[in-house]
N, C-alpha and C positions, 0 to 999 in steps of 0.2 A: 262649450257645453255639449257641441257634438249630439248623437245618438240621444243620450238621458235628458239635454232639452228638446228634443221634440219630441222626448213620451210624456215631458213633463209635458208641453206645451197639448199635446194630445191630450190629455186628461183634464185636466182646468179649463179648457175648450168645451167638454159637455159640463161643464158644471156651471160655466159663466152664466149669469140670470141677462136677462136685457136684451136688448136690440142693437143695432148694428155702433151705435152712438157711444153704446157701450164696451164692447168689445174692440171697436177697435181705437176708442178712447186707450184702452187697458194694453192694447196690443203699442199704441206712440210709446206709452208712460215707461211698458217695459223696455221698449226697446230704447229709450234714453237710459233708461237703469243699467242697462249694459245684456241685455237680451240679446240673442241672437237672430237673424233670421231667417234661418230655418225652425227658430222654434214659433218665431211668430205665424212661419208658414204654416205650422201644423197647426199651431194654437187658430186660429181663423178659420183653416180648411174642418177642425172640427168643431168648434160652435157654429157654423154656419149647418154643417150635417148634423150632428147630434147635442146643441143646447137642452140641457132637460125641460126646460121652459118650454119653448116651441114643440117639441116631441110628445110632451105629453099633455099641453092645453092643446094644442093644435090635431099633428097628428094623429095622436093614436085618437082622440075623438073624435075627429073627422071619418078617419080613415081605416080605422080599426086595428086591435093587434096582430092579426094574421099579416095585412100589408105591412107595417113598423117594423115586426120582425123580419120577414125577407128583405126590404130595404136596410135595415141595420146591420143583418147578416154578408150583402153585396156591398156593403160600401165601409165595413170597419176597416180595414185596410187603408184607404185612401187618405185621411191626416199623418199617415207614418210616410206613406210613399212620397206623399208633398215633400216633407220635410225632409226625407232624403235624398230627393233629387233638390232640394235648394241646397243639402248640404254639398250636393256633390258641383253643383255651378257653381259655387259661393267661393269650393275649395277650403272647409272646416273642416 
């Protein structure tokens, strides 16, 4: 899956609802389904930064939109780069 799973995995990462029990319940399941892991990398490294769940009951309430924004701004990079450097150890 290469590159296109771990934009997939990027994306379904903020959209995943749940906690930790959940996600990476979903992250064994896929990776038995034949997922790869670099895209589990990415899928984790972004539900853990940006789940819509947590970002927006938590965060941005907490913490405000000014802070969520430059934090979301600094860190949307970081589920792609996971994922490319596990693809690039992994050798995919």
């Amino acid at each position: 899956s290469g590159l296109q799973g771990v934009l997939l995995g990027t994306a379904l990462g903020v959209v995943t609802p749940g906690g930790a029990f959940v996600s990476f319940a979903l992250a064994a399941g896929a990776m038995q389904a034949g997922a790869t892991t670099p895209a589990m990398v990415a899928y984790l490294t972004s539900w853990a930064l940006f789940a819509l769940t947590k970002v927006i009951a938590e965060e941005l309430a907490f913490l405000g939109p000014h802070f969520l924004l430059r934090r979301v701004a600094v860190t949307v990079p970081i589920p792609v780069l996971t994922g490319a450097m596990a693809l690039i150890v992994s050798g995919l």
